[in-house]
HTML snippet that shows the backbone in 3Dmol.js (N, CA, C, O; Angstrom):
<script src="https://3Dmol.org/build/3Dmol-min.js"></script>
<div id="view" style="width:600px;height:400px;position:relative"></div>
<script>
const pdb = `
ATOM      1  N   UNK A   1      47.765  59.460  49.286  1.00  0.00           N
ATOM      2  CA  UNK A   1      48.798  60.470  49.120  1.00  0.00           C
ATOM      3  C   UNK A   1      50.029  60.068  49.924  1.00  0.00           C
ATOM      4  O   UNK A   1      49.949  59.437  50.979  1.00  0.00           O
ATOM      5  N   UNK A   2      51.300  60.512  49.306  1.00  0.00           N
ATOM      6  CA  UNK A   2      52.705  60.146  49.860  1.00  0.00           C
ATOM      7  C   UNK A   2      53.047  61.430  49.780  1.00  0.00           C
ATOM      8  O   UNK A   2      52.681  62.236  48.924  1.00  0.00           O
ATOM      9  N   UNK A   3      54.268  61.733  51.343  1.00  0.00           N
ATOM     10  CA  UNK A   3      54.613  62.746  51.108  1.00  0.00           C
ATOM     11  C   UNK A   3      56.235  62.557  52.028  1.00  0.00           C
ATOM     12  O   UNK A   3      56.286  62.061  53.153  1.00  0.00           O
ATOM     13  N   UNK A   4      57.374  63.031  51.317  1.00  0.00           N
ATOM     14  CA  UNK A   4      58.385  62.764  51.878  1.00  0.00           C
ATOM     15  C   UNK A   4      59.121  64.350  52.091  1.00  0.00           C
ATOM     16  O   UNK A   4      58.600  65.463  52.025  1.00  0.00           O
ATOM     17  N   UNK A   5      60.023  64.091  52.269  1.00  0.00           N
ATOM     18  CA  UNK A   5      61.153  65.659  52.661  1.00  0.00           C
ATOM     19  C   UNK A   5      62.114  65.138  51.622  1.00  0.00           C
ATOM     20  O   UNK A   5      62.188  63.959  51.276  1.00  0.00           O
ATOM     21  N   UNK A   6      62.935  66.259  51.103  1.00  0.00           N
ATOM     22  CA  UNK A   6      63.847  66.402  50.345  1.00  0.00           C
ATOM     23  C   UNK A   6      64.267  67.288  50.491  1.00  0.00           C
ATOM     24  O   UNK A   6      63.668  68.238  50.996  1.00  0.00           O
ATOM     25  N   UNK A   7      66.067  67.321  49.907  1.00  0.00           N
ATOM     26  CA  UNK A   7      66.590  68.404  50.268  1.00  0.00           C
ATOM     27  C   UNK A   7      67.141  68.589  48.315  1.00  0.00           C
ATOM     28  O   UNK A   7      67.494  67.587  47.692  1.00  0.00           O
ATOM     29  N   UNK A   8      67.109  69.869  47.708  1.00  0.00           N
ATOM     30  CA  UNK A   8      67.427  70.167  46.506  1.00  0.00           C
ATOM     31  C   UNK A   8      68.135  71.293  46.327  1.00  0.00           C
ATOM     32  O   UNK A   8      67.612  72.345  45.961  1.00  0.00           O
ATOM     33  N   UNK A   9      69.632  71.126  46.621  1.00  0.00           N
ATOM     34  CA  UNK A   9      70.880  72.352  47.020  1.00  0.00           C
ATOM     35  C   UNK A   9      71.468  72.663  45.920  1.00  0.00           C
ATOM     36  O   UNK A   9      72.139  73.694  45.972  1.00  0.00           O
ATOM     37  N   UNK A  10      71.433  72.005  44.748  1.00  0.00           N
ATOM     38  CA  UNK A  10      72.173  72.583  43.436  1.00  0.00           C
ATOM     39  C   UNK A  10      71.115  72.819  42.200  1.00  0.00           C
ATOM     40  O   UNK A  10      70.005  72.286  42.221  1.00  0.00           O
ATOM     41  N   UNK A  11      71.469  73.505  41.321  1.00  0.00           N
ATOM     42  CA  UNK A  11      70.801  73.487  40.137  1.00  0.00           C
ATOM     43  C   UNK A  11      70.335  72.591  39.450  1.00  0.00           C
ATOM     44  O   UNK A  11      69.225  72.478  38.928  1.00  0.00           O
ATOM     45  N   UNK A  12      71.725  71.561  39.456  1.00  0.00           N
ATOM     46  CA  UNK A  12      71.550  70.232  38.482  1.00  0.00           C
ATOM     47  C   UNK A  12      70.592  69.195  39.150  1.00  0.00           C
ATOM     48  O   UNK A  12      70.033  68.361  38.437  1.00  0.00           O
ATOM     49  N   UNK A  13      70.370  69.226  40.610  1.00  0.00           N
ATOM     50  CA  UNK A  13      69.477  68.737  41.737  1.00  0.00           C
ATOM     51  C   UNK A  13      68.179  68.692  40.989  1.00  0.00           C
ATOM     52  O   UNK A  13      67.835  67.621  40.489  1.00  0.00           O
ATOM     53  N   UNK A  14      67.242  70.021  40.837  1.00  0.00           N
ATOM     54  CA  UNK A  14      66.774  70.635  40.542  1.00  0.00           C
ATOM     55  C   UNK A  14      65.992  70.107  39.416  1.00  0.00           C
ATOM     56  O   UNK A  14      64.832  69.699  39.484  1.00  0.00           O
ATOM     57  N   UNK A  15      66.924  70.167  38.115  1.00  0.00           N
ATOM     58  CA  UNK A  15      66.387  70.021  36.696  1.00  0.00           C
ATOM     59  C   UNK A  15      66.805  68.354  36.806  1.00  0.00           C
ATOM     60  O   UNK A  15      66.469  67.935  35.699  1.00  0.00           O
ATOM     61  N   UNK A  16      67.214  67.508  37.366  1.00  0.00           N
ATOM     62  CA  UNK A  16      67.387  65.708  37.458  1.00  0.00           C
ATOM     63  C   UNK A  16      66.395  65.775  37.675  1.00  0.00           C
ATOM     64  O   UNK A  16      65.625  65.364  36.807  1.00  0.00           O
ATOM     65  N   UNK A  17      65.734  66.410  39.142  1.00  0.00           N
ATOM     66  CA  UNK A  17      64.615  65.932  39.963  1.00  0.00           C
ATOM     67  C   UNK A  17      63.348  66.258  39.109  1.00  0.00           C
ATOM     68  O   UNK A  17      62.461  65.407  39.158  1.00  0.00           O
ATOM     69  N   UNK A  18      63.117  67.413  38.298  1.00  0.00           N
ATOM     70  CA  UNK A  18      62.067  67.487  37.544  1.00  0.00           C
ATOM     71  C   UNK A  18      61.828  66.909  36.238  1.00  0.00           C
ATOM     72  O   UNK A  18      60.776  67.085  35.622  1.00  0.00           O
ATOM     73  N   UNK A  19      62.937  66.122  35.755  1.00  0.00           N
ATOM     74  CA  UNK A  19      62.755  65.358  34.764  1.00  0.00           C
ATOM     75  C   UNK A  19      62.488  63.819  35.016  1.00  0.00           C
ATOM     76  O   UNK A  19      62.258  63.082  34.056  1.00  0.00           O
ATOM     77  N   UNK A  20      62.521  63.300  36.412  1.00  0.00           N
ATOM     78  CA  UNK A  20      62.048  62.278  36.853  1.00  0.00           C
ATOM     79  C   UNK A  20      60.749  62.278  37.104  1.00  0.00           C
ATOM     80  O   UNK A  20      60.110  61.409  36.511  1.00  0.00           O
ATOM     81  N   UNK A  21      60.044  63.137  37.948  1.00  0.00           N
ATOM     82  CA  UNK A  21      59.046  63.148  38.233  1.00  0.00           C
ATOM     83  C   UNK A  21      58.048  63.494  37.242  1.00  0.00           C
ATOM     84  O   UNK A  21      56.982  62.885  37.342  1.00  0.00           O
ATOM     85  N   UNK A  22      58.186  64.521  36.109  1.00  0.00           N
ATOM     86  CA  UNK A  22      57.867  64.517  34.661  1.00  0.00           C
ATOM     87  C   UNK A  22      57.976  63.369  34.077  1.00  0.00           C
ATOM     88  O   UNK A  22      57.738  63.395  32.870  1.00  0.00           O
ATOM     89  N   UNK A  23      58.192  62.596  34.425  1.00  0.00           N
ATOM     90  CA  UNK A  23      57.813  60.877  33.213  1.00  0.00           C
ATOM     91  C   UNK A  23      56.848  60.188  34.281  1.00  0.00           C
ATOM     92  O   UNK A  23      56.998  58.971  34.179  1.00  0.00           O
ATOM     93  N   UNK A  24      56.176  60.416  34.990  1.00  0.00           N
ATOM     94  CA  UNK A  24      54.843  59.672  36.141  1.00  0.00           C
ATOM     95  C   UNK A  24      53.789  60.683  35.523  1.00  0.00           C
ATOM     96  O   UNK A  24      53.830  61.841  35.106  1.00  0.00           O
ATOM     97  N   UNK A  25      53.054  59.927  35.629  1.00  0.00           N
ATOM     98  CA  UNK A  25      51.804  60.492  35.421  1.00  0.00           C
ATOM     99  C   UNK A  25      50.679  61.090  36.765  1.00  0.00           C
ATOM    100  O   UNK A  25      49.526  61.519  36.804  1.00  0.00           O
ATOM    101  N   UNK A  26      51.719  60.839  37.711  1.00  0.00           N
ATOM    102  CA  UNK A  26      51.095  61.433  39.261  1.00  0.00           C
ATOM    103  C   UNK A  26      50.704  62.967  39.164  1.00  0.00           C
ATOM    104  O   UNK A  26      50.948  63.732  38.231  1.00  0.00           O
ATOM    105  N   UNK A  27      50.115  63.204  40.213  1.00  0.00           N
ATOM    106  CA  UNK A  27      50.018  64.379  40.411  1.00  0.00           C
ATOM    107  C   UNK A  27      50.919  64.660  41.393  1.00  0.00           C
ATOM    108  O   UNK A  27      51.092  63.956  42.388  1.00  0.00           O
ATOM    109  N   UNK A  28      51.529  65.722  41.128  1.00  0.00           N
ATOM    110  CA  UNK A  28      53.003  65.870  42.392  1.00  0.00           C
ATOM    111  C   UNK A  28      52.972  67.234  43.059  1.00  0.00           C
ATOM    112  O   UNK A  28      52.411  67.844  42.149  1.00  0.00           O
ATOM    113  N   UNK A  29      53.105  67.826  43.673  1.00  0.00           N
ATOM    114  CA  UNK A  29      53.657  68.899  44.447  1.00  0.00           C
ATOM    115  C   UNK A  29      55.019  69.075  45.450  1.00  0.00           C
ATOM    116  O   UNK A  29      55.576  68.136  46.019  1.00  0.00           O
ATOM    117  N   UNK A  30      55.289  70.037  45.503  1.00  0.00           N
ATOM    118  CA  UNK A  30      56.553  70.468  46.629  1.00  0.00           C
ATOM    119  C   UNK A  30      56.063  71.616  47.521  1.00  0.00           C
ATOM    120  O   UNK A  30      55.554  72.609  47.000  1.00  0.00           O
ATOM    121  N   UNK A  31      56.171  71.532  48.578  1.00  0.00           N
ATOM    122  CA  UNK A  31      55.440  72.023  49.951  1.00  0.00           C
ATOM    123  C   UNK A  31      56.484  72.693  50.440  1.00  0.00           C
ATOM    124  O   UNK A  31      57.247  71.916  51.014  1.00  0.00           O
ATOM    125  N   UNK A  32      57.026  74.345  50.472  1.00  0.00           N
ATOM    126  CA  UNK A  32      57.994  74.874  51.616  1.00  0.00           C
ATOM    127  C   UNK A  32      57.243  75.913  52.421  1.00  0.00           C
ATOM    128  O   UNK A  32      56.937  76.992  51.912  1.00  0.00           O
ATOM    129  N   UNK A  33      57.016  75.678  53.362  1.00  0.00           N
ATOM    130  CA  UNK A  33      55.912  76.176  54.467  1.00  0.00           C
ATOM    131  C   UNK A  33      54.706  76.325  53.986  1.00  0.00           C
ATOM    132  O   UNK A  33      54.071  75.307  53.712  1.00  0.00           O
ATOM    133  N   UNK A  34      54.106  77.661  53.769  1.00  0.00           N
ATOM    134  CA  UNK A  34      52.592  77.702  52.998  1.00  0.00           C
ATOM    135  C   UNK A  34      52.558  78.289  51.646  1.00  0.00           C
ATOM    136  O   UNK A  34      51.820  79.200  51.270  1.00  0.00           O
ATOM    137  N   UNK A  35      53.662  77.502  50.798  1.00  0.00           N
ATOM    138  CA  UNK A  35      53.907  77.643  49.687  1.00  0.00           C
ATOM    139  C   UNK A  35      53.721  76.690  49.224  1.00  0.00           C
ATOM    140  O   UNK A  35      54.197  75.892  50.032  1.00  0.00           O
ATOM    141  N   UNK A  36      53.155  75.904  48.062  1.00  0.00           N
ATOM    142  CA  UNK A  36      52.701  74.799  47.301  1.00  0.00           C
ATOM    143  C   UNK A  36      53.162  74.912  45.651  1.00  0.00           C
ATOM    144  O   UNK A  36      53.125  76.138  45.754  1.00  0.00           O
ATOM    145  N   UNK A  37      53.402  74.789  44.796  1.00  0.00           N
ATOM    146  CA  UNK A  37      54.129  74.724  43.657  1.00  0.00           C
ATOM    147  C   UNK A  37      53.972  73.495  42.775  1.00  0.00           C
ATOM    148  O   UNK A  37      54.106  72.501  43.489  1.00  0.00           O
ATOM    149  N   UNK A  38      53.727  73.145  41.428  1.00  0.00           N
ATOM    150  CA  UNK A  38      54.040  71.907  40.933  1.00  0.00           C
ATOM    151  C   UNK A  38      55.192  71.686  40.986  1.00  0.00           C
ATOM    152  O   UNK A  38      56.051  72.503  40.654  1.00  0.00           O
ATOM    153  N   UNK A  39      55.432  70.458  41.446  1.00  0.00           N
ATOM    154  CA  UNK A  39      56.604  69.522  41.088  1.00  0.00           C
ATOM    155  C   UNK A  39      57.106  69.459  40.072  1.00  0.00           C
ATOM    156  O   UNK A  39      58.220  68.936  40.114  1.00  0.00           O
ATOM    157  N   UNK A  40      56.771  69.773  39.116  1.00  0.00           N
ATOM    158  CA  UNK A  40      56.732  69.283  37.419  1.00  0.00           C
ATOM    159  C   UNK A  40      57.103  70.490  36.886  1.00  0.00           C
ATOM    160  O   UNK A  40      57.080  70.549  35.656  1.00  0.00           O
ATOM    161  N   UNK A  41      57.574  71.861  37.733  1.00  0.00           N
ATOM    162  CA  UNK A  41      57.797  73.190  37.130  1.00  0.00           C
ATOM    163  C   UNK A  41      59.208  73.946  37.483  1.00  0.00           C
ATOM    164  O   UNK A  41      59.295  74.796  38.369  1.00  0.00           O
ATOM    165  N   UNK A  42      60.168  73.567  36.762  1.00  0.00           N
ATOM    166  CA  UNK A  42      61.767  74.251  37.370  1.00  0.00           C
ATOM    167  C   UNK A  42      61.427  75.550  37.623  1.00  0.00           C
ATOM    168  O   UNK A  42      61.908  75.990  38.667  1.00  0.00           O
ATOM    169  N   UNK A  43      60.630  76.426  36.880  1.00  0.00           N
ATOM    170  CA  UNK A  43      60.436  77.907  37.536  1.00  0.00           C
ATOM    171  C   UNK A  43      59.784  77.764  38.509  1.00  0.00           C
ATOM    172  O   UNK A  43      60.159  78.644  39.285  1.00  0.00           O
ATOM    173  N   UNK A  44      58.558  76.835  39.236  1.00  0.00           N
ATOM    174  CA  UNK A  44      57.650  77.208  40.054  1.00  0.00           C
ATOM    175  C   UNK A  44      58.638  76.651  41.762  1.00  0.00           C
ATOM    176  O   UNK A  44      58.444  77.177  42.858  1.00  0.00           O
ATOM    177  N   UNK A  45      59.647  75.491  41.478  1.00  0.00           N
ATOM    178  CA  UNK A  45      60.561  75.150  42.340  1.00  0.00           C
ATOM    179  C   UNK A  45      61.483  75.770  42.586  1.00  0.00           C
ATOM    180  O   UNK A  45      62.088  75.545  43.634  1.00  0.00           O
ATOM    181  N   UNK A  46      62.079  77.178  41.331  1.00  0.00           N
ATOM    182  CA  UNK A  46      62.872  78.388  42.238  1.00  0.00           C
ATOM    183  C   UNK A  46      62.348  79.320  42.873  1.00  0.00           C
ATOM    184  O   UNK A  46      62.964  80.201  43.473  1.00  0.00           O
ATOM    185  N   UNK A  47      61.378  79.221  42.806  1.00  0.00           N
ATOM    186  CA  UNK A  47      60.533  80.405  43.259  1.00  0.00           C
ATOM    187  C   UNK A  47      60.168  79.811  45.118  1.00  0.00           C
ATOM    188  O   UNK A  47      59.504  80.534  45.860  1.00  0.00           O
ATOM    189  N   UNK A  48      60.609  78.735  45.497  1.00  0.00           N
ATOM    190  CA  UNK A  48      60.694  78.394  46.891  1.00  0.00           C
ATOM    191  C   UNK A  48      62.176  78.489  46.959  1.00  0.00           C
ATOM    192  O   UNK A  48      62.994  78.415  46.041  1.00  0.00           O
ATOM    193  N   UNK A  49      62.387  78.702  48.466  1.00  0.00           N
ATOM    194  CA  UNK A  49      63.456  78.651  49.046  1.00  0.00           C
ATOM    195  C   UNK A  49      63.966  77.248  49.544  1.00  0.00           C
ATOM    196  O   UNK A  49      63.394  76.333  50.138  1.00  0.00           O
ATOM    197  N   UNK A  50      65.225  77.411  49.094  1.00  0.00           N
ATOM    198  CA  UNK A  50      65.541  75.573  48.267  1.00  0.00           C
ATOM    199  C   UNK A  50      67.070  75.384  49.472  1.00  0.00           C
ATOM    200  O   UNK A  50      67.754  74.363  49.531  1.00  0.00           O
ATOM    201  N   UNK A  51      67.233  76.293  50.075  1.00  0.00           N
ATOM    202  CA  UNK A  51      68.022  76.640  50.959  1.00  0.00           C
ATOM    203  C   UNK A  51      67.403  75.236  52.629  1.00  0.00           C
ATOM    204  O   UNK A  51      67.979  74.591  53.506  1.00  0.00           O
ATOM    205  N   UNK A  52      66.414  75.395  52.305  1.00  0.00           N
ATOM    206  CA  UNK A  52      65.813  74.463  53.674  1.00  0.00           C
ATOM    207  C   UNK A  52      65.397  73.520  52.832  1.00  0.00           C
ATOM    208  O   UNK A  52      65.610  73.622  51.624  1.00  0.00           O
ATOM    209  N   UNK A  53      64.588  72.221  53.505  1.00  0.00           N
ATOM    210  CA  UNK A  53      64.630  70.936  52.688  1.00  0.00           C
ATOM    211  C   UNK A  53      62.674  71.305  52.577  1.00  0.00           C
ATOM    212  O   UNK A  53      62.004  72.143  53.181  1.00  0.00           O
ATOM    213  N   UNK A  54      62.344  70.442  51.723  1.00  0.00           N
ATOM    214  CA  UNK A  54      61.085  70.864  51.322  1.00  0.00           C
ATOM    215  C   UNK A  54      60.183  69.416  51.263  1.00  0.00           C
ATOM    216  O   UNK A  54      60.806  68.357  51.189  1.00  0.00           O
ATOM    217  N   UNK A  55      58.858  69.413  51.293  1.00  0.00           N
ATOM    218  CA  UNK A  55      58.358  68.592  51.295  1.00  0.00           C
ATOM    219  C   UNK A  55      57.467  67.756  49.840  1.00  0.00           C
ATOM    220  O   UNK A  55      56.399  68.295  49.548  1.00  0.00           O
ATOM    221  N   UNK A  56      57.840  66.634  49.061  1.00  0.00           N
ATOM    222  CA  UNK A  56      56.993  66.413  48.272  1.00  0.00           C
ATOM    223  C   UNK A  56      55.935  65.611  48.371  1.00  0.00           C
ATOM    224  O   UNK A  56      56.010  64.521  48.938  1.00  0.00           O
ATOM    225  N   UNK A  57      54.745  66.109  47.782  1.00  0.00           N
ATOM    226  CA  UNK A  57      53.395  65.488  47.758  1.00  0.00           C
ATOM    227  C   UNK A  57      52.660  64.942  46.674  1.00  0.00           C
ATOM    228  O   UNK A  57      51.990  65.600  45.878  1.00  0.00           O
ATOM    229  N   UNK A  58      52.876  63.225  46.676  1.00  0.00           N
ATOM    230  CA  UNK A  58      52.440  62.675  45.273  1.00  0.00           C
ATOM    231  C   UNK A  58      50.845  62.173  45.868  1.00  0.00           C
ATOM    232  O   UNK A  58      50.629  61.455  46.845  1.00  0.00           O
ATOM    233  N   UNK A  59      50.024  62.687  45.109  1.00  0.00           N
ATOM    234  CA  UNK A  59      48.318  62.185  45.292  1.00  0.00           C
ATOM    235  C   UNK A  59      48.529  60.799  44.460  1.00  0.00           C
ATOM    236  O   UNK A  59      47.757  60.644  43.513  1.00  0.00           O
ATOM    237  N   UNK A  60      49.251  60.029  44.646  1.00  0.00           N
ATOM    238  CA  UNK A  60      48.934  58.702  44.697  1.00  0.00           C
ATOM    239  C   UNK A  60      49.756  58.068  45.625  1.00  0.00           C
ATOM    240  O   UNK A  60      50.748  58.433  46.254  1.00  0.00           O
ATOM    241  N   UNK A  61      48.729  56.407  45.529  1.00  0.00           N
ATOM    242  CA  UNK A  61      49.413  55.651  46.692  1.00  0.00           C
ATOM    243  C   UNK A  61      50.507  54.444  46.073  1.00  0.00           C
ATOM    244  O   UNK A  61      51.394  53.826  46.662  1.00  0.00           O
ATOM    245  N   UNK A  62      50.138  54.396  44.899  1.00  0.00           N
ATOM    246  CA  UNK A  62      50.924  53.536  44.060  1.00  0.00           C
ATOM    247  C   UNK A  62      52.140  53.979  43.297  1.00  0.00           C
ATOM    248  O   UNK A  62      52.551  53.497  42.241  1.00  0.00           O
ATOM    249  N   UNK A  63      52.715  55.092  44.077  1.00  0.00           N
ATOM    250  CA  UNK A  63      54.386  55.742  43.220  1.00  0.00           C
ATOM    251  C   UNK A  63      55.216  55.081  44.149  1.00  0.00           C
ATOM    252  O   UNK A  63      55.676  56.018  44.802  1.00  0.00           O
ATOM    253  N   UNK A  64      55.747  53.908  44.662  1.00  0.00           N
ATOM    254  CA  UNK A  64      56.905  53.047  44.494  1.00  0.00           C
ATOM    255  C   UNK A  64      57.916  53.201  43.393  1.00  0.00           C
ATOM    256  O   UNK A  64      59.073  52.830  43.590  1.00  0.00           O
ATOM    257  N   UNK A  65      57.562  53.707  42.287  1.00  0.00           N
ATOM    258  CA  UNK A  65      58.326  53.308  41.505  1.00  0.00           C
ATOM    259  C   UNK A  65      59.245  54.792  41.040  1.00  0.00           C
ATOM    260  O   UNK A  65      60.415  54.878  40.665  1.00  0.00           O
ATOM    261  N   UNK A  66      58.248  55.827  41.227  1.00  0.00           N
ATOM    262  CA  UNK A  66      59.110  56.957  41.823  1.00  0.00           C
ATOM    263  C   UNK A  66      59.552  57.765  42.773  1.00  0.00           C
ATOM    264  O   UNK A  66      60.228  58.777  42.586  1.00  0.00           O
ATOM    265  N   UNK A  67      59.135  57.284  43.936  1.00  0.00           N
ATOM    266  CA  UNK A  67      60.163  57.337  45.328  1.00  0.00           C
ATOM    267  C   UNK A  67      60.941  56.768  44.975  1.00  0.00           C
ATOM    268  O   UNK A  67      61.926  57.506  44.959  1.00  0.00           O
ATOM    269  N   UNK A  68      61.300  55.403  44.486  1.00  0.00           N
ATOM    270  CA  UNK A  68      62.372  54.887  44.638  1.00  0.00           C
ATOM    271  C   UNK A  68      63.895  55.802  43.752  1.00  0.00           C
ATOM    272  O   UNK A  68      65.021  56.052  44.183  1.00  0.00           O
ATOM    273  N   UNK A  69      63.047  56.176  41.990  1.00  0.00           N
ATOM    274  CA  UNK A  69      63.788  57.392  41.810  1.00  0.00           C
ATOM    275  C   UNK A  69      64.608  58.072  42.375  1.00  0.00           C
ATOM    276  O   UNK A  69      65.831  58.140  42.251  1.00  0.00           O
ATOM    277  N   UNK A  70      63.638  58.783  43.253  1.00  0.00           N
ATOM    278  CA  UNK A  70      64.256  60.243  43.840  1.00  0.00           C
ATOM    279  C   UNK A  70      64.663  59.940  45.609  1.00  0.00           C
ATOM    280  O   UNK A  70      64.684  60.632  46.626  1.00  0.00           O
ATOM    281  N   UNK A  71      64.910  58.701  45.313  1.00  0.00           N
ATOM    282  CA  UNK A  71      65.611  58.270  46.350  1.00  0.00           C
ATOM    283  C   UNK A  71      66.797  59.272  47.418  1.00  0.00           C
ATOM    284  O   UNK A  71      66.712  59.581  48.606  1.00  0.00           O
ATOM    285  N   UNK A  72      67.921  59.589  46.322  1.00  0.00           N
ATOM    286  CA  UNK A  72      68.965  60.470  46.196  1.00  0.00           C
ATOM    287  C   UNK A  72      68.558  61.392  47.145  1.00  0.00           C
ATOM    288  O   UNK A  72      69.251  61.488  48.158  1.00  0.00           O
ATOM    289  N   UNK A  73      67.499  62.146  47.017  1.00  0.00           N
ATOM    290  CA  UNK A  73      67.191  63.250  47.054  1.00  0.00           C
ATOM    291  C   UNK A  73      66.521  63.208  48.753  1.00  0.00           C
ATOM    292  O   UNK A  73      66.673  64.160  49.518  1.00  0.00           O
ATOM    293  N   UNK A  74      65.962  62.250  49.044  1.00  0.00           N
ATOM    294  CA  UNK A  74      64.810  62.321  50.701  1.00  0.00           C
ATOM    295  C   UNK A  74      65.977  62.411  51.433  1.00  0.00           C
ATOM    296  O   UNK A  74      67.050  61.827  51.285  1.00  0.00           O
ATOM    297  N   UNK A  75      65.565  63.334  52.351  1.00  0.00           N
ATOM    298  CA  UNK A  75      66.209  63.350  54.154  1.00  0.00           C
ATOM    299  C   UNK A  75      65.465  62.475  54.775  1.00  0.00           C
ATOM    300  O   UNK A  75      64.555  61.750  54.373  1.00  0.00           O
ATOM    301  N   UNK A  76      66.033  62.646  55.973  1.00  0.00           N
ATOM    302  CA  UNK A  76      65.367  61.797  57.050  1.00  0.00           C
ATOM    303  C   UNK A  76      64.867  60.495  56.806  1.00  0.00           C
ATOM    304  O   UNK A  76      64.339  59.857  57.717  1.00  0.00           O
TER     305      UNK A  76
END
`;
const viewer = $3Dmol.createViewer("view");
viewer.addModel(pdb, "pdb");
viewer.setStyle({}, {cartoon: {color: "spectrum"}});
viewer.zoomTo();
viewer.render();
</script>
């Protein structure tokens, strides 16, 4: 499992970032405190507070190829 921080402040943020991660066949999540959500769901990602940066969690070890993607998007 990989898990990075991101920050996702606009709308268009938002629906880019879920249409990237929608073409992997990973299993993905976004983590904002003890809230968990698919990655893969524009409603289930407004429904966190997008205001603070959030954490994503891909259950694989072999997504190189979409971190590198959502590059844009990691803090820290």
């Amino acid at each position: 499992m990989k898990a990075v921080n991101i920050k996702l402040s606009l709308t268009e943020n938002v629906k880019t970032f879920v249409n990237i991660v929608s073409r992997y066949p990973y299993d993905v999540d976004l983590r904002a405190g003890r809230h968990v959500v698919d990655a893969k769901s524009i409603l289930g990602i407004f429904s966190l507070d997008l205001s603070k940066p959030v954490t994503v969690e891909v259950y694989s070890d072999n997504c190189d190829d979409m971190m590198e993607e959502i590059k844009p998007f990691i803090i820290g």
